[in-house]
N, C-alpha and C positions, 0 to 999 in steps of 0.2 A: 204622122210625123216621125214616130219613133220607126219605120221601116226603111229611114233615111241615114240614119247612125250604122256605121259600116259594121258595129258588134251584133244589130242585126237582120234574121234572114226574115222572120214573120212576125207581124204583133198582129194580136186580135183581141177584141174587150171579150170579154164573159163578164155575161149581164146578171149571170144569177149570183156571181163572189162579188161583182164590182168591182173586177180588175181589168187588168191589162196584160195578157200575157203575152210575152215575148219569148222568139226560140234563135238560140246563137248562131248567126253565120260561121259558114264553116271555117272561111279564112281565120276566122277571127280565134280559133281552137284546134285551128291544127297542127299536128307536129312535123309534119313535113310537107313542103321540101323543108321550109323554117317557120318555126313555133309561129303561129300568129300571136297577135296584138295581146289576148287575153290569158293565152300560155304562159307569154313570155312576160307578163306582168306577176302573172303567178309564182313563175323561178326568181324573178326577182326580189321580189318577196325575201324567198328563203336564200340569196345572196348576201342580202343586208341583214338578214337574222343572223351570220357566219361572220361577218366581217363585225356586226358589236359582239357579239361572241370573243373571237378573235382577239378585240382589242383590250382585253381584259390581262393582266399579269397573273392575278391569282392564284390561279392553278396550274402557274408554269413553273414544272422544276427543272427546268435547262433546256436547249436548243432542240434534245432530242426529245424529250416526254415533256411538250405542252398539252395537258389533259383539262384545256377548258373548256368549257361544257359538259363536262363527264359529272354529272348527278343525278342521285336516284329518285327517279317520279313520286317516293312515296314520303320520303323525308325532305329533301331538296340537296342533301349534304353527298357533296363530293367522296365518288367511290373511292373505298380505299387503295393507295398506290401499290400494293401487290397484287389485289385484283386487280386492274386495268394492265400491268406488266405482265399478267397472266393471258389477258386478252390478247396483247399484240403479241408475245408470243406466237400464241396459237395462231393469228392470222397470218404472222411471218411464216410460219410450218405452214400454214396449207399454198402459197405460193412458191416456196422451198421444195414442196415435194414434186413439183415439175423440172425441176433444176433449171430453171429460164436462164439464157445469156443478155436477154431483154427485156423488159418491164416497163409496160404505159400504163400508169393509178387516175384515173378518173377520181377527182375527190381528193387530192394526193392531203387535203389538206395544212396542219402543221409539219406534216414529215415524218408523224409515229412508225410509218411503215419504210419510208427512204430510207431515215438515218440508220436502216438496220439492213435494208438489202442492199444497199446502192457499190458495196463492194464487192461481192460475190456476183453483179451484175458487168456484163460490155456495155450496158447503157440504160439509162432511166430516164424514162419522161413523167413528170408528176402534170398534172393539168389540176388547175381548179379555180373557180369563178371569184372567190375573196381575194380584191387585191393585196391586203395585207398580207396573206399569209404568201401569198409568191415571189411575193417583194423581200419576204421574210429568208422566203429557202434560196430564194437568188443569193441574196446576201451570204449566205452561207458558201459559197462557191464548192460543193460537194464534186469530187472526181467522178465524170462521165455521168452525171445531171443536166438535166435540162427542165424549166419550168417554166410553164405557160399559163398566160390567165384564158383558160374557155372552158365551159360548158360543156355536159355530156351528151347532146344533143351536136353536139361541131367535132365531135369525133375523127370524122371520115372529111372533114374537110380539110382544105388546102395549111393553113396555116399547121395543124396537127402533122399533117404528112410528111411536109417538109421538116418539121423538128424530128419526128422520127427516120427518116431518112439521114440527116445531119449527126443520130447518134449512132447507127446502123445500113448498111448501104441496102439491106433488103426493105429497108422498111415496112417489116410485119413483126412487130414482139410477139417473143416464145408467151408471154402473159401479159393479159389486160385487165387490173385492178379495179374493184369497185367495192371498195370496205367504209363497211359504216354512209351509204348514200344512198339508198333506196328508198329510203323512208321521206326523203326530200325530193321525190318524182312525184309528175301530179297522177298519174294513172299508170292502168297497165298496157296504153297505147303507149307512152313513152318510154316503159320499161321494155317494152319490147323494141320498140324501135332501136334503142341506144343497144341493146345487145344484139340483137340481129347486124348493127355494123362492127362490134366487136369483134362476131365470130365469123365474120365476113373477113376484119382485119387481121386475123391471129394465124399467126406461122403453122402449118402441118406436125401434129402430134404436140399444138402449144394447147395452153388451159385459160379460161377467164372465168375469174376467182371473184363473186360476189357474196362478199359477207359481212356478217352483224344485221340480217334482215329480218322486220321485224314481222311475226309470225301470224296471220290471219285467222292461222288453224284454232290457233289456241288463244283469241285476243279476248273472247269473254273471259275467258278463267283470268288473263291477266286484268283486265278492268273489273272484276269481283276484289281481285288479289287486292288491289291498288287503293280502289272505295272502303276496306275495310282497313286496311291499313290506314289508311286516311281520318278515319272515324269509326274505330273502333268500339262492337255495342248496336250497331245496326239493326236493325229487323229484318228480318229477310224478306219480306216486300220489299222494305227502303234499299235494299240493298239491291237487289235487282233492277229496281228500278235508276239507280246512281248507275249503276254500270252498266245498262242500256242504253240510258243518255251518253256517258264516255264513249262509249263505243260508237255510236253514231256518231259525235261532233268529234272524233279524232281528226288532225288535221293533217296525220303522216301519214306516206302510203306502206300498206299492210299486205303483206302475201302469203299465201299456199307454197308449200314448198311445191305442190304438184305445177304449179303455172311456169318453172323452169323446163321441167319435164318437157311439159308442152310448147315451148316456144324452141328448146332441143330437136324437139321429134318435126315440128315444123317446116324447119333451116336448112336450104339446098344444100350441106353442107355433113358429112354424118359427125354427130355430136352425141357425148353420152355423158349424161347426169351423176352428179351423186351431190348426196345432202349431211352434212357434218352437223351431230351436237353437239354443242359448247361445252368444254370439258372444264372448265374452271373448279375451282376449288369452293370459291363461296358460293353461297345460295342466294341469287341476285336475280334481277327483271334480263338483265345480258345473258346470263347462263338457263333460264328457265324459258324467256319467248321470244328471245334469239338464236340463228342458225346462219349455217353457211351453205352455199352451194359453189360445186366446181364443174365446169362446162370444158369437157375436154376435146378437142376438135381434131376430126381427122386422126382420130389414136388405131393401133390393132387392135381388132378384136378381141377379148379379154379371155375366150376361149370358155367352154362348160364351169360352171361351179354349181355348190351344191348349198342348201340351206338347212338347220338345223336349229329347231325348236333347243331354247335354252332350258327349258325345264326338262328336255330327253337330257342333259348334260350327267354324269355318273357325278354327285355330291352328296356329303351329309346336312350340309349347311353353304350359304351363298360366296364364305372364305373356297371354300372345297371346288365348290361352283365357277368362281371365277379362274381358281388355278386350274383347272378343266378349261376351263373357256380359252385360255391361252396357251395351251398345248395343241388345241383343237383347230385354231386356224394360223397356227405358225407355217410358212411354210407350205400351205393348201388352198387349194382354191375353194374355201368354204366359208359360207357367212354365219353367225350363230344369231339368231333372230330373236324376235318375241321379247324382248328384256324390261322388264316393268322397270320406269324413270323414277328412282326414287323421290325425284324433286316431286314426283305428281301421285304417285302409287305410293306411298310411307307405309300406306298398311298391308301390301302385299306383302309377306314372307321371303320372296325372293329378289325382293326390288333392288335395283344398283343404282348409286350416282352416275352420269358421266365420269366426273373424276376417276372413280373410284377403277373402271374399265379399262380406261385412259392410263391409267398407272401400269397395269396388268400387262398391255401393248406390245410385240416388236415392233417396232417403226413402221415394216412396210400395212400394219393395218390403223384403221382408225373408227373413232364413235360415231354411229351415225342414223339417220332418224327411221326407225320402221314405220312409226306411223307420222300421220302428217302434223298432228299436233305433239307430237314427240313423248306422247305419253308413254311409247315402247320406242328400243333404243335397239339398234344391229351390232354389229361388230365382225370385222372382215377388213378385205381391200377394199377401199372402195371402187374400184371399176369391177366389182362383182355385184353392185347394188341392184343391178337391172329388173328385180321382182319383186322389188321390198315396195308395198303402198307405195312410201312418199313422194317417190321418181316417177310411178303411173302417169305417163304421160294425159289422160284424161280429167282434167281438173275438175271441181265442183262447179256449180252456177258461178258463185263468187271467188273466183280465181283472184283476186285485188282488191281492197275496199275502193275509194273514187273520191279523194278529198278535191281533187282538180271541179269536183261538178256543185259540191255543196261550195266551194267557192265562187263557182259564178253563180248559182242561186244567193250568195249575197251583195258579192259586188256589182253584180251590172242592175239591180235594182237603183243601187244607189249612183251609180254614173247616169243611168238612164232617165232619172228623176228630175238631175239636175241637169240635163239636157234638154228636157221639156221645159224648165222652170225660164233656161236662158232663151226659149223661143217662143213664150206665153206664159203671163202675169194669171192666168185663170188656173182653178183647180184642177189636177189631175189625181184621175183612181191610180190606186197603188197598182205596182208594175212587181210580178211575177215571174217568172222563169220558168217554160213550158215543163211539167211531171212526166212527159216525152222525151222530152230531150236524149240525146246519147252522143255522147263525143265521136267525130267523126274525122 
C-alpha cells in the first residue's frame, strides 16, 4: 500500500528489525525543474520560522536595523548593537567592493543590507519568502527598490526577471546577494543549484557575495564551544558526547568554505573564489564559525602573485609583525599567509585576531581564510587567493552537512503512518526511511 503514496518510490519489510522501509521518490525531493512535494515542505518550514520571527518588535531599532532574531546560541541574549553594526558593515564592504550599479539580495530580508546600498545603487531588487517583511520594505517606498515575495530557488524565473529588467534594461545585476541564508537551504543540491543560476545570472566582471555562512570546517570545535558554555564543568566524555549529538541533530545547513571553490571551478562560466574572515571586534559564534565568500565571474585574470609565510615577516614581536605585514602587501601582488587565528591559536606567540589585521589594512586588501576551518588567516587582495587551502577547489567527503535527509527520515515516517492508518484499522510495523537513500 505504502508504494501508492506519491512521496514514495519502494517500500519493503525487513523482517529481522520489523519494519518497513521506504525510499523517496524522486519527484517528491527534487529541486528541480521545481522543488518537489517534500522539499518544498521543507522551505516552508523555514518560511514560517522568519515570518514569527519577523513579527516580533523587540529587537527592532528603526526601519533600518531590525535585528530580530540576532541571538547568541549560548546564552539566548540578543547580540550586542555594535556588533551586529559591525557585521553589516562588513557585508556592505564586501558587496561595495565590486562597485555594483545593480543589486538582487536573495533573503533581502528586513533590509539591513538595502537601507544602506539602495543609493549608491541604479537599481535594487530584494526578494524574500516572509510576507511580512516585503510588505514591510514595500512600505517603505525606497528610491529605485523593488521587492518581491519568492524563494531562492525562482531566481531565474519569469516573475524575477521581469522585476529586474523593469529596474535595469540589461537585466543581469553587477551583484547577487545571499547574506545570512545558507544555513536555511536543505542541502548542497540546492545550494548549488541556486548559485549555479546566480552566476549564470550576473553581469561580466559582476560578483555574488554569499555571506554569514555557517562553517562545516570548524562546527565541532563550535558545538564543544557552545555544550560548555551551556553547562559549564562537564567531563570530557559528557562533553564529547553533547557535542556529537548537536552536531548531528543540527537542523541548518553547514558548509566547507572549499564546496564554493568547487561549484566555481565546476560553472561553464570562469568564476574565481575567495573566502573572507569575519573581522569583527568581539569574540562571538558570527566572528569565529562564520565566513563569507565572493564568486567573481568572468573578471581578468589577476595576473602572478606571490605568497609569504608570516612568520618569514622581519619583527621583534607580533606589533612589529603586523606593521611588516602592511608594508608588505600594500600595493603588491603578494599574499602573506599562515597567520595563527587568535580566536583559535591564543597560545601561539604570534597569533592575530581578524580584527586586529583588518585595522592594519589598505582598503584594496582584505582578511581571509588560509585554512578551511579558519584556524590560520591570509591577508592580500583577495583575487590573489587562488593557492591558499580554503579555495582548493577539491572538497572533503563532506562538502555540506544534509539536514534536508534527517528531515525526511522524520517526517515521512510520520505522514506515512497515518496513511496506512486511513487505509486499514490493523497494526502496522514501524516505517523507516531507507540508510541508502541520497537526494537525487
Amino acid at each position: 500500500m505504502l508504494d501508492r503514496h506519491p512521496w514514495v518510490d519502494t517500500a519493503r519489510r525487513d523482517e529481522r528489525r520489523g519494519v518497513v522501509v521506504v525510499r523517496p521518490a524522486a519527484a517528491a525531493v527534487t529541486v528541480r525543474p521545481v522543488p518537489g512535494e517534500l522539499l518544498t515542505e521543507y522551505l516552508e518550514h523555514w518560511r514560517h520560522v522568519y515570518e514569527y520571527v519577523y513579527s516580533s518588535d523587540e529587537l527592532r531599532h528603526g526601519d533600518d536595523l531590525d535585528l530580530s532574531g540576532w541571538r547568541a546560541s549560548d546564552t539566548g541574549a540578543a547580540f550586542p548593537r555594535e556588533h551586529m553594526l559591525e557585521w553589516i558593515d562588513h557585508a556592505v564592504g564586501l558587496v561595495r567592493r565590486g562597485r555594483p550599479g545593480s543589486v538582487l539580495e536573495i533573503g533581502c530580508g528586513s533590509g539591513l543590507l538595502v537601507h544602506r546600498l539602495h543609493s549608491s545603487t541604479r537599481g535594487y531588487l530584494g526578494l524574500d519568502p516572509a510576507e511580512p517583511v516585503v510588505e514591510r520594505l514595500r512600505a517603505r517606498r525606497l528610491p529605485r527598490v523593488a521587492v518581491l515575495r519568492a524563494a531562492a530557488h525562482e531566481l531565474a524565473g519569469d516573475r524575477v526577471t521581469a522585476a529586474l529588467r523593469a529596474l535595469d534594461p540589461t537585466g543581469r545585476p553587477d551583484c547577487v546577494v545571499l547574506n545570512s541564508v545558507t544555513q536555511c537551504f536543505p542541502d548542497e543540491r540546492y545550494l548549488t543549484a541556486v548559485l549555479d543560476d546566480a552566476l549564470d545570472m550576473v553581469a561580466p566582471g559582476g560578483t555574488v557575495v554569499v555571506g554569514d555562512i555557517r562553517n562545516l570546517a570548524n562546527a565541532q570545535d563550535f558545538a564543544h564551544w557552545l555544550e560548555q558554555a551551556r553547562t559549564p564543568g562537564l567531563n570530557a566524555d559528557d562533553l564529547a558526547r553533547r557535542a556529537a549529538a548537536r552536531l548531528d541533530t543540527d537542523e541548518e545547513l553547514l558548509c566547507d568554505p572549499r564546496v564554493f571553490a568547487h561549484i566555481a571551478r565546476r560553472h561553464p562560466r570562469s568564476v574565481r573564489a575567495a573566502c573572507y574572515a569575519k573581522p569583527m571586534r568581539a569574540d562571538t559564534e558570527l566572528t569565529r564559525y562564520r565566513y563569507d565568500v565572493v564568486l567573481t565571474v568572468d573578471a581578468p585574470a589577476p595576473g602572478p602573485s606571490r605568497v609569504v609565510p608570516w612568520r618569514d615577516l622581519p619583527a621583534r614581536g607580533t606589533t612589529d609583525r603586523i606593521a611588516a605585514l602592511a608594508d608588505t602587501v600594500r600595493g603588491d601582488a603578494t599574499v602573506v599567509a599562515g597567520i595563527p587565528n587568535a580566536l583559535f591559536e591564543s597560545d601561539a606567540p604570534d597569533a592575530v585576531t581578524p580584527a586586529a589585521l583588518a585595522a592594519a589594512l589598505p582598503p584594496e586588501c582584505a582578511v581571509l581564510l588560509d585554512s578551511a576551518d579558519a584556524r590560520f588567516l591570509a591577508v592580500g587582495r583577495p583575487e590573489h587567493q587562488t593557492d591558499l587551502e580554503a579555495v582548493r577547489a577539491d572538497p572533503p567527503h563532506a562538502a555540506c552537512n544534509d539536514p534536508f535527509t534527517r528531515y525526511l527520515r522524520r517526517r515521512m515516517p510520520e505522514v506515512l503512518t497515518d496513511y496506512l492508518e486511513l487505509l486499514s484499522a490493523t497494526a502496522h510495523p514501524p516505517i523507516v526511511v531507507s540508510e541508502e537513500f541520497a537526494a537525487v
